[in-house]
C-alpha positions as CSV (number, residue, x, y, z in Angstrom):
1,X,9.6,52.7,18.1
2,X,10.8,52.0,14.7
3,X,13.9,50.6,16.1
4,X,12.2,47.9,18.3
5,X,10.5,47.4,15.4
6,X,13.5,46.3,13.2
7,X,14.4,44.5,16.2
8,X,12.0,42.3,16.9
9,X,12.1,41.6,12.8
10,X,15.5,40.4,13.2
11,X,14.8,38.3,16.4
12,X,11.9,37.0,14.2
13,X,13.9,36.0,10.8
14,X,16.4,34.1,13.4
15,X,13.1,32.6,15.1
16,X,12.3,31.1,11.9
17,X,15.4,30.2,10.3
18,X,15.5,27.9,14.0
19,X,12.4,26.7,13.7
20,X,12.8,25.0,10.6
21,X,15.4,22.6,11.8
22,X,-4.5,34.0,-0.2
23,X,-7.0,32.0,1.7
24,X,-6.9,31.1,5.0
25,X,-6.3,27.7,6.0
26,X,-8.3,25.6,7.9
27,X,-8.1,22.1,10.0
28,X,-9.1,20.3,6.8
29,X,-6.1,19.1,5.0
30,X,-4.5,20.4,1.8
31,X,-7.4,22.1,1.1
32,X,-9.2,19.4,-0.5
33,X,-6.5,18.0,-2.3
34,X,-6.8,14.5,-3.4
35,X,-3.3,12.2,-2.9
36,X,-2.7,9.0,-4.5
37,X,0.3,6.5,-4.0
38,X,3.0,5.8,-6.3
39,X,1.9,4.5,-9.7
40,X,3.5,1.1,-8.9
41,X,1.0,0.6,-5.8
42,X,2.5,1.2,-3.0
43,X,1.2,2.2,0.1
44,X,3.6,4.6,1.8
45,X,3.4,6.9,4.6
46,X,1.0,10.0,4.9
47,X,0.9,13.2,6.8
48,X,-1.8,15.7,7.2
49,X,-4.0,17.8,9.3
50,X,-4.2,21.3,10.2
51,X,-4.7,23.9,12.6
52,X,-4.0,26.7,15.0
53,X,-0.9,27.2,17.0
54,X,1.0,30.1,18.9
55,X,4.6,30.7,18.1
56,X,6.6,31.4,21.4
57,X,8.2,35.1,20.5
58,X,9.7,37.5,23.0
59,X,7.8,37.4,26.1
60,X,4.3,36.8,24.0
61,X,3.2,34.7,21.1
62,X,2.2,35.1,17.4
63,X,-0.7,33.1,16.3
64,X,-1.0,31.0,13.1
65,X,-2.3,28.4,11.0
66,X,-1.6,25.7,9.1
67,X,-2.7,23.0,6.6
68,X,-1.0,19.5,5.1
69,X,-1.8,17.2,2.7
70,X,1.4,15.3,1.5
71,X,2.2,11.3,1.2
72,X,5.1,9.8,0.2
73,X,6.0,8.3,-3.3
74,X,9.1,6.8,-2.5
75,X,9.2,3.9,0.3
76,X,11.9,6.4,2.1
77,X,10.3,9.3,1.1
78,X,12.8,11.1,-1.0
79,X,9.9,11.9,-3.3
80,X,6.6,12.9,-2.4
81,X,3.7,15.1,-3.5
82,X,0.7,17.1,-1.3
83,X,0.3,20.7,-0.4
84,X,1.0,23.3,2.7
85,X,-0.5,26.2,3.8
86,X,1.6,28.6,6.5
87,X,0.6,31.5,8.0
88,X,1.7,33.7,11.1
89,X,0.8,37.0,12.7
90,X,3.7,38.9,13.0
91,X,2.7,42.1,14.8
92,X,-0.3,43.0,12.5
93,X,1.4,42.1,9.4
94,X,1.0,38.4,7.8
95,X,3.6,35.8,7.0
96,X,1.8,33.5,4.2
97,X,3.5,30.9,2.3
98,X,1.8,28.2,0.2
99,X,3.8,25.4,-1.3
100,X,3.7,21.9,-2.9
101,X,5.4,18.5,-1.1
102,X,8.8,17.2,-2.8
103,X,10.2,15.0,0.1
104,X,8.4,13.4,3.3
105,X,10.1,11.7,6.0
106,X,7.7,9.3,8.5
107,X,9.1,8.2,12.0
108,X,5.3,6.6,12.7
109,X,6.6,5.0,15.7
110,X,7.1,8.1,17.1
111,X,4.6,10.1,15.4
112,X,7.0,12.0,13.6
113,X,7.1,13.7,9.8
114,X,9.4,16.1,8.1
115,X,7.8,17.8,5.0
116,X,9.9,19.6,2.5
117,X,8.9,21.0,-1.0
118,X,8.9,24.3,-2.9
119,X,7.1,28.1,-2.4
120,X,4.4,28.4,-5.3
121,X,2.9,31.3,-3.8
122,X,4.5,34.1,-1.1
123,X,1.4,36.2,0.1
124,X,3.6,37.3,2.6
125,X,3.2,41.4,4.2
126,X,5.4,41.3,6.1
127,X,9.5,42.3,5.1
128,X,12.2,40.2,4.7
129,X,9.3,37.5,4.1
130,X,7.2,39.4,1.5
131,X,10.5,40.3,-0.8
132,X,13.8,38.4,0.3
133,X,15.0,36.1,-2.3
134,X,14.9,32.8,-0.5
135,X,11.1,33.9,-0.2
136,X,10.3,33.7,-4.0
137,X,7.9,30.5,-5.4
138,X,10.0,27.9,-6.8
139,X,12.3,28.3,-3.6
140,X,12.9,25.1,-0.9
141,X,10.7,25.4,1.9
142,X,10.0,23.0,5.2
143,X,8.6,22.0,8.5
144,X,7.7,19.2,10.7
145,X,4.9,18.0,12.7
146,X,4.3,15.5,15.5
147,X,0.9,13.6,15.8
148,X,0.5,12.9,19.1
149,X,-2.4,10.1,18.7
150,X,-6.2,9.8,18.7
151,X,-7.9,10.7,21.9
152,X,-4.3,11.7,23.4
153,X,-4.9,14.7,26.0
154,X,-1.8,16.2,24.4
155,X,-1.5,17.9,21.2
156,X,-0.2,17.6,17.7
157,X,2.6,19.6,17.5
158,X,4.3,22.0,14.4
159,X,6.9,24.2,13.4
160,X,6.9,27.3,11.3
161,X,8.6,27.0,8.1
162,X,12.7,27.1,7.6
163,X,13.7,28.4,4.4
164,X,17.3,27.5,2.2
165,X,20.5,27.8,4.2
166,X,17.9,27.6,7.3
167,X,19.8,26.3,10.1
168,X,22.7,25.7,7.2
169,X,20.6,23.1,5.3
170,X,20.7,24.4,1.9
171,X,17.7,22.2,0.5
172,X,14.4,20.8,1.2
173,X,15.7,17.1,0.2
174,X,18.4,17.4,2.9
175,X,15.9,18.4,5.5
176,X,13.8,15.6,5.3
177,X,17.4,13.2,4.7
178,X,18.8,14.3,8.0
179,X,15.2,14.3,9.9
180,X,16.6,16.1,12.8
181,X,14.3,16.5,15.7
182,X,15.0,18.1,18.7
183,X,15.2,17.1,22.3
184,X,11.7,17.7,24.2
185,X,9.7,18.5,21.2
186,X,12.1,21.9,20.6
187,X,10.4,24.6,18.4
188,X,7.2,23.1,18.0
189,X,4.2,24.4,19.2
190,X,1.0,22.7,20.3
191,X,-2.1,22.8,17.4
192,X,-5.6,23.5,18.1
193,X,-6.9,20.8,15.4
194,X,-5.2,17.7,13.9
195,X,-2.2,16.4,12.7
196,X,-1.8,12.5,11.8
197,X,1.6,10.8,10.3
198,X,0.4,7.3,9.3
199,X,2.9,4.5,8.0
């Protein structure tokens, strides 16, 4: 038992080192957090929402949540500011990071975002989450989303979170520069909720 334990732990860390190519969190975004633009004016592109999704694992899935609040304070989005909120099940144990938005990358045509920032808190059970080194607040952190549109039939879509070295990106800012998004909507998973990416 303990070995398919240790097992499915390792096929899990991989999971989620793929992927990213306390209170609970809710649909509402960023937990009420308030986002302004840029001190010189501008108007630049947003991405929030939240929700439930189930992470495809083994031959079942883990559930979690999510919430976003970030917009962009950069026109390219190399600087940005907002808040996260991960969690996932894994086999009884939580995985719980919370973390603030450095860098946001907007395809809108698409319906696309990157988000990338920093842990400030790990309230994370489950091992190597709860104690690995890459795990610790202050380290880079990211995910992406997909809004899929207002009144669509299908789904917003997200990712878990990648962590440094990740998929060998070593930083948050070089996840959101390279923007990479798989064919066929690849390790996302559909949310139960909302998720919006606005120019």
């Amino acid at each position: 038992m303990i070995d398919l334990r240790v097992r499915m732990v390792c096929l899990m860390a991989c999971a989620i080192a793929v992927a990213g190519c306390s209170e609970t969190p809710t649909s509402k975004a960023g937990d009420g957090l308030e986002l302004t633009a840029a001190l010189d004016g501008g108007n630049y592109g947003k991405a929030n929402g939240g929700g439930q999704y189930a992470l495809a694992f083994g031959d079942g899935f883990l559930p979690g949540r999510f919430s976003l609040s970030g917009i962009q304070t950069t026109p390219d989005g190399s600087a940005a500011k907002g808040r996260f909120h991960h969690v996932l099940d894994f086999l009884g144990e939580n995985i719980d990071f919370k973390g603030e938005v450095s860098c946001l990358t907007i395809d809108a045509q698409n319906g696309r975002a990157w988000i990338g920032g920093v842990i400030t808190d790990n309230n994370s059970e489950a091992e190597p989450w709860a104690s690995g080194e890459i795990y610790e607040p202050g380290r880079d952190i990211w995910f992406r989303v997909l809004d899929s549109g207002e009144g669509n039939e299908t789904h917003g879509r997200t990712t878990f979170v990648g962590f440094e070295g990740g998929a060998g990106i070593p930083t948050s800012a070089e996840y959101c520069e390279l923007a990479i998004w798989p064919d066929g909507n690849a390790r996302t998973w559909a949310v139960q909720g909302n998720v919006q990416v606005l120019p």
